[in-house]
Every structure is written in structure tokens, then in C-alpha cells.
N, C-alpha and C positions, 0 to 999 in steps of 0.2 A: 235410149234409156226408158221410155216410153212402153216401149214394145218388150221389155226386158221383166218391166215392173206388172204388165198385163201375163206374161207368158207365168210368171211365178204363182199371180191372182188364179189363173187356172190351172198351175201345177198342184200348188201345194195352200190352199186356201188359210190353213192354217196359222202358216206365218203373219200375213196378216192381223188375223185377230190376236194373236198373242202381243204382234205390235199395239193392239189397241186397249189389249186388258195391263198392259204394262205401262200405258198412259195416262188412261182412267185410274190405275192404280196408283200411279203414283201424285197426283192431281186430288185425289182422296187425303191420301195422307197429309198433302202441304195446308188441303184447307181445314184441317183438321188441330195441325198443328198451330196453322193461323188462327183459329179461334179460340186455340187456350191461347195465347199468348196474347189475346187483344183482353178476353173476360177477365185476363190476371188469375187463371185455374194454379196455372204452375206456379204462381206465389212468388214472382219476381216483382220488386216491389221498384219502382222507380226511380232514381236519381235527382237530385234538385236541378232544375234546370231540364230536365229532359221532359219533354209530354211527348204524347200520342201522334201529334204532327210531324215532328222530326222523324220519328220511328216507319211512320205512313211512306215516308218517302222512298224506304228500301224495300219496302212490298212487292215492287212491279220488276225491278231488276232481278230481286231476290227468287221470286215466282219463276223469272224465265231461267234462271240459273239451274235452278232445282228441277223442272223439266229435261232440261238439255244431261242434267244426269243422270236423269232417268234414260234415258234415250242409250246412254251411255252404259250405264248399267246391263240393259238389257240386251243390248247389241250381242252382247258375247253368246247368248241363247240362240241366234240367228242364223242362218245358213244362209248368205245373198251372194248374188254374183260380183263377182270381181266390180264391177263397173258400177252397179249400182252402191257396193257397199264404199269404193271408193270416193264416189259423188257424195256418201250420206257421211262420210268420214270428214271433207272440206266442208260442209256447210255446217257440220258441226262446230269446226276446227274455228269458222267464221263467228257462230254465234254465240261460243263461248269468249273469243276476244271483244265484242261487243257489247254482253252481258258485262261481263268484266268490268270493261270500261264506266259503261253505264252504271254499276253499282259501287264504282271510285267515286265517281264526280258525286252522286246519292249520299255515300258515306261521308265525303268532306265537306257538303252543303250541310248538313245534319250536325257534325261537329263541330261548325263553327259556329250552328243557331244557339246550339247549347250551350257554346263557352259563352255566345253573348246574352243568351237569358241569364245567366247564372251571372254576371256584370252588372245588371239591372240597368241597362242603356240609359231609360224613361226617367231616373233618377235626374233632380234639377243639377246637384254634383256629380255629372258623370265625365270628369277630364280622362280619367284612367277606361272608361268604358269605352270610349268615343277612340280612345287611341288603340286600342285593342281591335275593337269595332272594325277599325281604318286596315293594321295588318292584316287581319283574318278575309277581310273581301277582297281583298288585293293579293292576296295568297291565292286563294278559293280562284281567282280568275286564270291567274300566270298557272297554276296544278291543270285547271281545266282545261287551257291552251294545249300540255303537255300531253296529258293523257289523250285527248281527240287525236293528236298527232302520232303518238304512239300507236293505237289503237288501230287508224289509218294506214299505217306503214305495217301494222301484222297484217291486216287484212290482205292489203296487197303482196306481201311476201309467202300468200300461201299459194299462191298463183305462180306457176313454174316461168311461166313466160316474163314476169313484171320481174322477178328475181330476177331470171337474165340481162333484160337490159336494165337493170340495174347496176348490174356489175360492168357492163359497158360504159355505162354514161359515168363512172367512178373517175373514169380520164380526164374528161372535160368539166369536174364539179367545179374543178379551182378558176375556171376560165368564168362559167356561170355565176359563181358568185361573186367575183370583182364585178361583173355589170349589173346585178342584180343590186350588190351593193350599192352603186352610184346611181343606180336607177331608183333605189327606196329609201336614200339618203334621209328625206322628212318624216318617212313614217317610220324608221328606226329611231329618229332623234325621239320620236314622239314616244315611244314604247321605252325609251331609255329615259324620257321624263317622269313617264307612270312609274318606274321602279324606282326612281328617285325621291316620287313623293310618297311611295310606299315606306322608303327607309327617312330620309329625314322629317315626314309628316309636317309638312309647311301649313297644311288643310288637313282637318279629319273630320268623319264621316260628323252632321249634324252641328257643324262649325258654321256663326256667326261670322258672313263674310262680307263685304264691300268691295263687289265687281262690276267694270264698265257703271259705275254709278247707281248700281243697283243693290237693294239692301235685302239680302237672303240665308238661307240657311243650307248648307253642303247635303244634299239628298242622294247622291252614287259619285262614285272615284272608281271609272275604271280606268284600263292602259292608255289610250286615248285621249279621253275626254273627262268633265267634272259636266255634275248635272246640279246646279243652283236651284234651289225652292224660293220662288220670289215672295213675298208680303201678301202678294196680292191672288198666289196659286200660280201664276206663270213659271214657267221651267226656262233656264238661263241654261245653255249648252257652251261652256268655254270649255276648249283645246288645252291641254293638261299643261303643253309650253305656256300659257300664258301666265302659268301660276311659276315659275321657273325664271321668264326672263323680264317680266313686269312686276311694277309693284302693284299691293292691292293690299286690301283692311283685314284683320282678323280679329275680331272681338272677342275670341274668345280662345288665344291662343295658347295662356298661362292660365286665364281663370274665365269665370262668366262675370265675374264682378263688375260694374262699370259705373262712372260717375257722369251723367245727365246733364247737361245745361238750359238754362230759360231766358230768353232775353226781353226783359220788359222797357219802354221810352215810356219815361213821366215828362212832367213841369217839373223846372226847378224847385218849386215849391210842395213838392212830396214830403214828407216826414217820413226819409228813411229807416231812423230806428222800429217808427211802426208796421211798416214791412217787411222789416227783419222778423220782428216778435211774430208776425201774422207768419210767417213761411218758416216756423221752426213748429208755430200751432199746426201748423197744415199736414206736414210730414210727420210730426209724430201721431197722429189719428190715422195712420191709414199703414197697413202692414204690405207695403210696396217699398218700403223705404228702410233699407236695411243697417239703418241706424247709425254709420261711418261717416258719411259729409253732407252735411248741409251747411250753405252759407251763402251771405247777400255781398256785392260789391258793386261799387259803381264804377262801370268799366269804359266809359266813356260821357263825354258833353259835345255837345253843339252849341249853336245859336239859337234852336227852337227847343231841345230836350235835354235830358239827360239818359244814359243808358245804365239800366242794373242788371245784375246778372247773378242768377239761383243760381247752384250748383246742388244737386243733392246725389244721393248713391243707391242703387240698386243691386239686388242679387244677378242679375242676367240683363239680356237686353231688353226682352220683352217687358219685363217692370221697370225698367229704366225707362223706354218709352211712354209705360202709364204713367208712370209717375211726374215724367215732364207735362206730360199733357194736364193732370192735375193740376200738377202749380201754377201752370200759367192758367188756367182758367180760373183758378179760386184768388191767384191774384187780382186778377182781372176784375172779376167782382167785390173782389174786398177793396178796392180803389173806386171802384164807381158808385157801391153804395157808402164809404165814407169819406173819400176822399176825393169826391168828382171833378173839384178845381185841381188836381195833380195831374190830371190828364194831358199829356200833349195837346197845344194851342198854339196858334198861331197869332203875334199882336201885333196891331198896328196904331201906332199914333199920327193924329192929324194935327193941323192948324186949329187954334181954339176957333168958337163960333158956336153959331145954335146950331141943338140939336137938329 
């Protein structure tokens, strides 16, 4: 081919450069069109939801598509040899299914950014966002599985030889996939959990969760695996069966709402009521507390204390945490500096005698 592509360079020089003014020519026009379309010349005015990053993203696929047409276009002007034009006919054939591909996955990544801007995710009430959120990346992944695979399987179908034994090995598929089967037993169950928690959404994306003991928020859901955002920035990697055949916490499963608990141990000798009064002043001064339960009980005694116990409500978890943390600190303080003998003690009576 080599010697084929040099013999024509000194037959007819020509050809060549019409290959290359048909290149450059057409590489003109895309960046030409590229920059009305970025300046907003042509007057297309945007979509809610849609910005200039989603768009960005079909640039590089879009680019080589529109080359490979060019190529395409022009071919028919060309006089090549059999051999050569056949070679430039496959790799075309190749980087058109490629392109392709490449600008499927481009376009579904992009439509799904958009459906979820336009959701407004970052909203403190976003059950419906978060759920939406959950199908569309879970879609976006099982599509992108597909098309790779697709895409794979034209590649090698242009090739005369993979056809063929192709159609050989059609005999033995059913034999292969019984041991394939029982040989990938785990990692099918596991891909049939991922679609599982795509459809009945047990977990969605930015879900308040309580895993192996740890308190996080759902940061990716794919086929496999759940990736946990721990409190503290640590990344928690639990296997998607775990959420399938264990139990585990979800806080935020119907609502974000949640109601907080405090455990304070006094002396018998507290003045309840006035702890009460002090922890309804507490909560109402501070807009973490979203106005539905607060309340004081005594939920246990001993021999040395008594136990009470806040209860107040928050919009989410995260102010529900503050706001436990508040109370018990301002409790805390509002017993010591009024009521210092309410404090857990310990007493001991002796035999009379001098001090």
C-alpha cells in the first residue's frame, strides 16, 4: 500500500493536494461555523437548563464526524487504486462507527446534565431531584455499557475474517454461555442488584445513609458498587448487594425531615419545668429548628441521676445535628450557671463525729 500511495505521489501529484484543499476546506468551514455558534451570531438563544458545558462536550466527536464527511464527500472526485481506495473505504467505515459512538455517549451525558440542572438537585427539598438524579445515571451507565459493546462488535464485523469465525463459533455459543454463566454467577447477581436499585431506588443519588456504622451521604450508584461521602471526606465503597440483602439506615428516604435527640443526667433535684422553659427559649432563637417537636421527658432514674431527654426537629440531617449539638451545650451551661447543685453527684454518708 505503501508503494502504491508513493507511485500515485509521482504519478499524478495532484490528487493529493486536492485531498488536502478538501481538508483544509472543510476544517474552515466547521471552525467557522463553531464560532457562530459559540458568539450566539445565529441567534439561538438557549434553553433553561442548558449552558455552554453540556454543548462543549459534542465538540470533539462532532469535529471528527464532520471531517470523516468530508473525506467522504470528496472521495467521489478521486481516481485511487483499488487497494488503496479499498483500505481508505475500512478505516473509514471504522471511524465513522467510532465517531458515532463516541457522540451517543457525548449526547446522553449532556441530556441527562440538563434534565438534572433543570431539577435544581442543590435545592435543600430535592426528593424528586435526587430520584430522577438516581434513573438518569444509572440509565447513562447500562446505554454506555451498550453502545461500547455495539460499537465493538461493528468494528470487528468490518473485518472479513472476525465475520467468519464468527459464524463458526455461533455453534458452540450455547455451550459457552452455560460456563460463562456459572463461572460469573457473582458478578451477574451483582449487575442484576444495580438494576434493581435503579428501579426500586432503595438509595438515590445524595441520600442520607447509615452504612457498616458509618454516617454519609450517597456520592455515585453504579452497576456494581455505591460510593458513600463519609462526614469526615472519606469515600465508603460498599458492593450494591449490600444494599439488597442487608439492612441499613436511610434518612432520607420519604423526607429529609428528622427529629434529634439529647440526653442530659442531672440530680434529683433539677427543676424540671425550668429546663423545659430554658429548651423551648433555645429552639425558638435559632432558625435550625424547624418549628414541629420540641419536648423535655424524663426517660430514666438511677441511684445517682436522673435521665431527660430533648427531642427537637429539623429540616435535614445536617441541622438536625446542629441543632442537637446546640442544645446540649446551652443546656449544659444553663444548669451550671443556675443550677450547679442539679448536676450529677455522687453522696456519701458517714458515721457522725468531727469533722
Amino acid at each position: 500500500m505503501i508503494e502504491s500511495i508513493k507511485a500515485i505521489i509521482r504519478e499524478d501529484p495532484s490528487r493529493v493536494f486536492l485531498v488536502l484543499v478538501a481538508l483544509l476546506f472543510g476544517l474552515l468551514l466547521y471552525g467557522i461555523a463553531n464560532a457562530l455558534l459559540k458568539r450566539g451570531i445565529v441567534g439561538i438563544r438557549l434553553p433553561k437548563g442548558v449552558s455552554t458545558v453540556e454543548l462543549g462536550r459534542l465538540y470533539a466527536p462532532a469535529r471528527v464526524l464532520f471531517v470523516l464527511f468530508l473525506f467522504v464527500l470528496f472521495r467521489q472526485f478521486m481516481t485511487l487504486p483499488g487497494v488503496i481506495l479499498s483500505a481508505a473505504s475500512h478505516l473509514l467505515s471504522i471511524g465513522f462507527i467510532v465517531a458515532s459512538a463516541w457522540l451517543a455517549i457525548r449526547v446522553i451525558a449532556a441530556a441527562g446534565a440538563v434534565i438534572v440542572n433543570r431539577r435544581e438537585l442543590e435545592r435543600s427539598d430535592n426528593l424528586e431531584a435526587r430520584k430522577l438524579a438516581t434513573h438518569l445515571d444509572l440509565s447513562r451507565k447500562v446505554l454506555n455499557v451498550i453502545i461500547v459493546v455495539m460499537a465493538v462488535a461493528g468494528v470487528l464485523m468490518t473485518f472479513d475474517t472476525v465475520r467468519q469465525v464468527g459464524v463458526s463459533m455461533l455453534a458452540s455459543a450455547g455451550v459457552a454461555g452455560i460456563i460463562l454463566g456459572f463461572a460469573a454467577q457473582k458478578s451477574i447477581a451483582t449487575l442484576v442488584a444495580g438494576i434493581q436499585i435503579a428501579i426500586t431506588q432503595p438509595i438515590r443519588i445524595d441520600d442520607v445513609v447509615i452504612v457498616e456504622n458509618e454516617w454519609g451521604r450517597v456520592e455515585e450508584i453504579t452497576l456494581t458498587y455505591v460510593v458513600v461521602r463519609i462526614w469526615d471526606e472519606r469515600r465508603l465503597i460498599v458492593p450494591v448487594n449490600h444494599f439488597i440483602e442487608k439492612p441499613f439506615q436511610n434518612w432520607t428516604r420519604t423526607s429529609a425531615r428528622l427529629v434529634g435527640s439529647v440526653y442530659i443526667h442531672a440530680d434529683y433535684a433539677v427543676d424540671i419545668d425550668a429546663v423545659r422553659r430554658e429548651l423551648e427559649r433555645i429552639v425558638a432563637a435559632t432558625p435550625l429548628w424547624d418549628k414541629r417537636v420540641v419536648n423535655l421527658q424524663v426517660t430514666g432514674a438511677s441511684e445517682k441521676s436522673i435521665e431527660l431527654r430533648a427531642l427537637v426537629s429539623a429540616a435535614n440531617s445536617s441541622d438536625t445535628w446542629d441543632l442537637r449539638c446546640l442544645v446540649r451545650e446551652s443546656l449544659l451551661r444553663f444548669l451550671q450557671r443556675n443550677y450547679p447543685e442539679s448536676l450529677p453527684k455522687v453522696r456519701f454518708e458517714g458515721p457522725p463525729g468531727p469533722a
